[in-house]
N, CA, C and O of each residue as an XYZ file, in Angstrom:
328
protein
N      -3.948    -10.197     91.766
C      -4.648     -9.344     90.824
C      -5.764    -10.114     90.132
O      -5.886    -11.338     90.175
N      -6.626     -9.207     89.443
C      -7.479    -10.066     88.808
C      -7.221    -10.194     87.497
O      -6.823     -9.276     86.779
N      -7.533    -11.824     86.993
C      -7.040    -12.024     85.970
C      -7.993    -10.985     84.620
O      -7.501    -10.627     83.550
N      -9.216    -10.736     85.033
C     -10.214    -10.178     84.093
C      -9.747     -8.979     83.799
O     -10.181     -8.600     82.711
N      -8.985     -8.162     84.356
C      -8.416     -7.122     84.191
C      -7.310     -7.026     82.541
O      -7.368     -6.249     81.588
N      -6.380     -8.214     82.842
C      -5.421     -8.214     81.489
C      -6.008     -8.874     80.858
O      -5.282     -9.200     79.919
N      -7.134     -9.406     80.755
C      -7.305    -10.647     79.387
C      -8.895     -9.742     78.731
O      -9.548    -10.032     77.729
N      -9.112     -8.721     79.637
C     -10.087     -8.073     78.991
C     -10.059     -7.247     77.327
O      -9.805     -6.043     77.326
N     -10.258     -7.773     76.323
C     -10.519     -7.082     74.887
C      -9.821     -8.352     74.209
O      -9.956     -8.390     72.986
N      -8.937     -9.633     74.921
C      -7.796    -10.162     74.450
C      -9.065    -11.563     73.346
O     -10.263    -11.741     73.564
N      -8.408    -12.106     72.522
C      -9.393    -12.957     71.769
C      -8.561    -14.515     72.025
O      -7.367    -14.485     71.729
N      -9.001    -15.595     72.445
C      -8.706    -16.873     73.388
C      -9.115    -17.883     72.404
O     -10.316    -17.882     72.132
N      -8.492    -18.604     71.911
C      -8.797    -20.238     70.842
C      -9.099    -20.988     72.129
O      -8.407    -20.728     73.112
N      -9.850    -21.690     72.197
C     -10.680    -22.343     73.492
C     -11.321    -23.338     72.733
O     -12.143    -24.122     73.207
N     -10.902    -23.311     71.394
C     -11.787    -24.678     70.724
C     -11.092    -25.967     70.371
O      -9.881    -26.079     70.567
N     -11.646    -26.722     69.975
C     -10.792    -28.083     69.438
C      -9.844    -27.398     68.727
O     -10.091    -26.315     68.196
N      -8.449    -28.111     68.656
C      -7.369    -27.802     67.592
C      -7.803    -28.809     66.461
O      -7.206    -28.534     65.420
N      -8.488    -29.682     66.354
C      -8.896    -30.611     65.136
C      -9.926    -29.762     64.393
O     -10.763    -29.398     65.219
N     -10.183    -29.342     63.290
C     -11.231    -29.103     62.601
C     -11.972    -30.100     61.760
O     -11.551    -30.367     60.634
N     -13.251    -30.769     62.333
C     -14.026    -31.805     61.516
C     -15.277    -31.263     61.050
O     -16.022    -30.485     61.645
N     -15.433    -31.868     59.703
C     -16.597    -31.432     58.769
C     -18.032    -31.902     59.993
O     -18.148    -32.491     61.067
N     -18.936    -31.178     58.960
C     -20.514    -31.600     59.686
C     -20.486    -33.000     59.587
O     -21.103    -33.585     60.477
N     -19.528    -34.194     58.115
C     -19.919    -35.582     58.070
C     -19.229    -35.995     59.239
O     -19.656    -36.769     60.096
N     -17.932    -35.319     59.206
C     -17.010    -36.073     60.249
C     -17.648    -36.110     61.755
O     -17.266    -37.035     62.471
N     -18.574    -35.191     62.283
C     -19.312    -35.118     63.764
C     -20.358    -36.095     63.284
O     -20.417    -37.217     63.785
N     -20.944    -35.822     62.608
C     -22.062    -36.980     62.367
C     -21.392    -38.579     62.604
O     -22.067    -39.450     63.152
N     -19.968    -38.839     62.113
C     -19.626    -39.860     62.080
C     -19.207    -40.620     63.383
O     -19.210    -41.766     63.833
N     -18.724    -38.926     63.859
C     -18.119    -39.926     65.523
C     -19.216    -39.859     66.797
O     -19.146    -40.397     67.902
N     -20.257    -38.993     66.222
C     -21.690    -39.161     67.189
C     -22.324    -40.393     67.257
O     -22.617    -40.988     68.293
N     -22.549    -40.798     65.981
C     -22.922    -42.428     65.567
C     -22.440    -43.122     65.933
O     -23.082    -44.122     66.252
N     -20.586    -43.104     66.214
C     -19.772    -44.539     66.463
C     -20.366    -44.182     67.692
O     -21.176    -45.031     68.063
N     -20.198    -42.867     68.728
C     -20.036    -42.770     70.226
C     -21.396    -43.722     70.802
O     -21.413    -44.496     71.759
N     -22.640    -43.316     69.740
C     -23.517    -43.869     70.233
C     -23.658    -45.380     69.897
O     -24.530    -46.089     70.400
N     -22.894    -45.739     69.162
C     -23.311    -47.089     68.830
C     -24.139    -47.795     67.602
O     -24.445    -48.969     67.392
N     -24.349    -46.700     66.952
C     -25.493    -46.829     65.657
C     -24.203    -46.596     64.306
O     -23.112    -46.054     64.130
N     -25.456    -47.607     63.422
C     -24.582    -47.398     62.087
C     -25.592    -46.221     61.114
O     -26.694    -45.939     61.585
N     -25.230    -45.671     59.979
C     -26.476    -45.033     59.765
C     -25.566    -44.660     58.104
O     -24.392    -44.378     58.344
N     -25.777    -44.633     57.135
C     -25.637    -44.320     56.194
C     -25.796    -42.959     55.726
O     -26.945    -42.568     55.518
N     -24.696    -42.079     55.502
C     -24.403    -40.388     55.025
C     -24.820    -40.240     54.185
O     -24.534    -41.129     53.383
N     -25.607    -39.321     53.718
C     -25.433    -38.928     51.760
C     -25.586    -37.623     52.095
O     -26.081    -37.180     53.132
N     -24.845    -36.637     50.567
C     -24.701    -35.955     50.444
C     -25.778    -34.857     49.136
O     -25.429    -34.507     48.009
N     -27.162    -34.555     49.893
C     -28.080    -34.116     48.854
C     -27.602    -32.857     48.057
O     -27.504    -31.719     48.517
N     -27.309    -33.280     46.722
C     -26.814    -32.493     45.902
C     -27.821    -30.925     46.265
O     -29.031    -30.829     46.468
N     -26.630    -29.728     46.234
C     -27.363    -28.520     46.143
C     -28.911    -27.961     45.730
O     -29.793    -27.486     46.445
N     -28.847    -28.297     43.848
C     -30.102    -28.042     43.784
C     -31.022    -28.427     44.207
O     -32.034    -27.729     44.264
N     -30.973    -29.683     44.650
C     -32.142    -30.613     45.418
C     -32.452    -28.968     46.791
O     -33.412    -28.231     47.016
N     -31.461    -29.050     47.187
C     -31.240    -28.548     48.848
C     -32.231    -26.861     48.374
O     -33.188    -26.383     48.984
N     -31.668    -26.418     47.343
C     -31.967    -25.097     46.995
C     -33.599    -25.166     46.691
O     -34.415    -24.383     47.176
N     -33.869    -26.116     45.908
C     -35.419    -26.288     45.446
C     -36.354    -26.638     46.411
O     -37.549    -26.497     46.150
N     -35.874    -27.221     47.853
C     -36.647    -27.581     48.413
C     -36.387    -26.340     49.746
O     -36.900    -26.467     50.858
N     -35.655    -25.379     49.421
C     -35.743    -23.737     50.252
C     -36.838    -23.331     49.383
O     -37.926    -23.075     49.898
N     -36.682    -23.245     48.168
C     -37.292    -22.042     47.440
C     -38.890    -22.795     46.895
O     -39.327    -22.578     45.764
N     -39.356    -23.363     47.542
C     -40.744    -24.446     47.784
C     -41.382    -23.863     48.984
O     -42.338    -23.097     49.108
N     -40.301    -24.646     50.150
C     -40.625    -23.905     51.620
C     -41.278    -22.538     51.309
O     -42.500    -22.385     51.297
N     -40.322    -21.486     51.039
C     -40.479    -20.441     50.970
C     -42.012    -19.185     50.576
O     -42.631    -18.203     50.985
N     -41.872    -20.500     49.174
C     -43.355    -20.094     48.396
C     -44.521    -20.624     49.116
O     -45.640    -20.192     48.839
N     -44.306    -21.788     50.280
C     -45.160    -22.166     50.811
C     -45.528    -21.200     52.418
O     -46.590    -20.959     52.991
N     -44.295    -20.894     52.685
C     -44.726    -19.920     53.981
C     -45.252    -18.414     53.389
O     -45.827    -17.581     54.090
N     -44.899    -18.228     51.808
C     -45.301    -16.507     51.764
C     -47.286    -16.936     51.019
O     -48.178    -16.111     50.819
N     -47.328    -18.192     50.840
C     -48.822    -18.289     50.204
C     -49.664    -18.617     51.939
O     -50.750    -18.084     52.168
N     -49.357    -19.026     52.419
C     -49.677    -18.980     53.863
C     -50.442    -17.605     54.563
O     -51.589    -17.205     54.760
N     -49.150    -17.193     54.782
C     -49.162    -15.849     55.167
C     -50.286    -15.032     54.253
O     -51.193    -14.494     54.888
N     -50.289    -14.896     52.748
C     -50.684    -14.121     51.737
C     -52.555    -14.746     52.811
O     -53.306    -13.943     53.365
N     -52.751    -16.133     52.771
C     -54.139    -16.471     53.207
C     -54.823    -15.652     54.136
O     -55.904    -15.063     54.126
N     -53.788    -15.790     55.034
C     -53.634    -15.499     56.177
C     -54.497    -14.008     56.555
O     -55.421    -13.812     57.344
N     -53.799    -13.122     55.675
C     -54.114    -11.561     55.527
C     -55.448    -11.569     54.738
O     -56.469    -11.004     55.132
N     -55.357    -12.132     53.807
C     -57.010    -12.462     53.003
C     -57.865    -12.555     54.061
O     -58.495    -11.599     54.514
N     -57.932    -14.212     54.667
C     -59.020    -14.681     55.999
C     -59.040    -13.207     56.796
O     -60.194    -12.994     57.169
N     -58.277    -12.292     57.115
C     -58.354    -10.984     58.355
C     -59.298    -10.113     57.670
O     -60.252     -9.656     58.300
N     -59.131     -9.852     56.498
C     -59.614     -8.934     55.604
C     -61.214     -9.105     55.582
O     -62.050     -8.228     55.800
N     -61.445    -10.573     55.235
C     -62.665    -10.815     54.823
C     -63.521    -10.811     56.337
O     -64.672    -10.375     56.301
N     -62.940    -11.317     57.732
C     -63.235    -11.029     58.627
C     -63.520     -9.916     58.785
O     -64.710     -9.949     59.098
N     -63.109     -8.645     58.768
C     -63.388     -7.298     59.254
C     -64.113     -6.734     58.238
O     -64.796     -5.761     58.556
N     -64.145     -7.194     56.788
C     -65.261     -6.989     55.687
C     -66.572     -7.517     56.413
O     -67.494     -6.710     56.535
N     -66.738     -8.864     56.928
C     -67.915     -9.279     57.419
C     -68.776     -8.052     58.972
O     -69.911     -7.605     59.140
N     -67.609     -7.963     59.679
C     -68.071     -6.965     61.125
C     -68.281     -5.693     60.680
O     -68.883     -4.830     61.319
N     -67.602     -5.501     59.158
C     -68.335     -3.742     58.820
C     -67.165     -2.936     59.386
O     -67.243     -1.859     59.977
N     -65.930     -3.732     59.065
C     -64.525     -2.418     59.308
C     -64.401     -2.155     58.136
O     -64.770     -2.815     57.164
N     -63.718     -0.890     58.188
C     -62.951     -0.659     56.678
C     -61.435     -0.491     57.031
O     -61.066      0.190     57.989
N     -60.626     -1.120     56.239
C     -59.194     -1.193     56.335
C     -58.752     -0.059     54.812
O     -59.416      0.383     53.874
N     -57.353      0.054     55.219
C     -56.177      0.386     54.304
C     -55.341     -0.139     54.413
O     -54.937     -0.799     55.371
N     -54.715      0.142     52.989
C     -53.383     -0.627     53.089
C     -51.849      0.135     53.451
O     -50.823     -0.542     53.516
C-alpha cells in the first residue's frame, strides 16, 4: 500500500528533540567552524530604535521618491491626481 495514503492530514515531529536558543546555534556553528567570536546581547531598545530609524528612513525615501515622479511629469506637462 501506499504509505501517503494513511499519513495524509497526520502532523510528524521530524525536528531535533533538543531545543537550542539563536545563542546556543551561534555557539556550536562557531565551535563547528573553528572560530572564536564574542556574543552580546543588544538590549531591546537599542534593537527597537534602530527599526523605528530604518523605517523613517525607507518611508522618507519613498516620500522622495513620489516627489522626483511628480516633478518629472510637472516638467513633460502631465497632470496627475491623487
Amino acid at each position: 500500500m501506499d504509505s501517503t495514503i494513511f499519513s495524509a492530514g497526520e502532523v510528524f515531529n521530524i525536528g531535533d528533540p533538543d531545543t537550542r536558543s539563536i545563542r546556543g546555534w551561534a555557539t556550536e556553528i562557531l565551535a563547528a567552524a573553528g572560530h572564536t567570536a564574542e556574543l552580546v546581547t543588544v538590549p531591546e531598545s537599542v534593537v527597537k530604535a534602530q527599526t523605528d530609524v530604518s523605517a523613517a528612513e525607507q518611508a522618507a525615501d519613498a516620500a522622495k521618491k513620489v516627489l522626483e515622479s511628480r516633478e518629472q511629469l510637472l516638467k513633460e506637462g502631465t497632470s496627475f491626481r491623487r
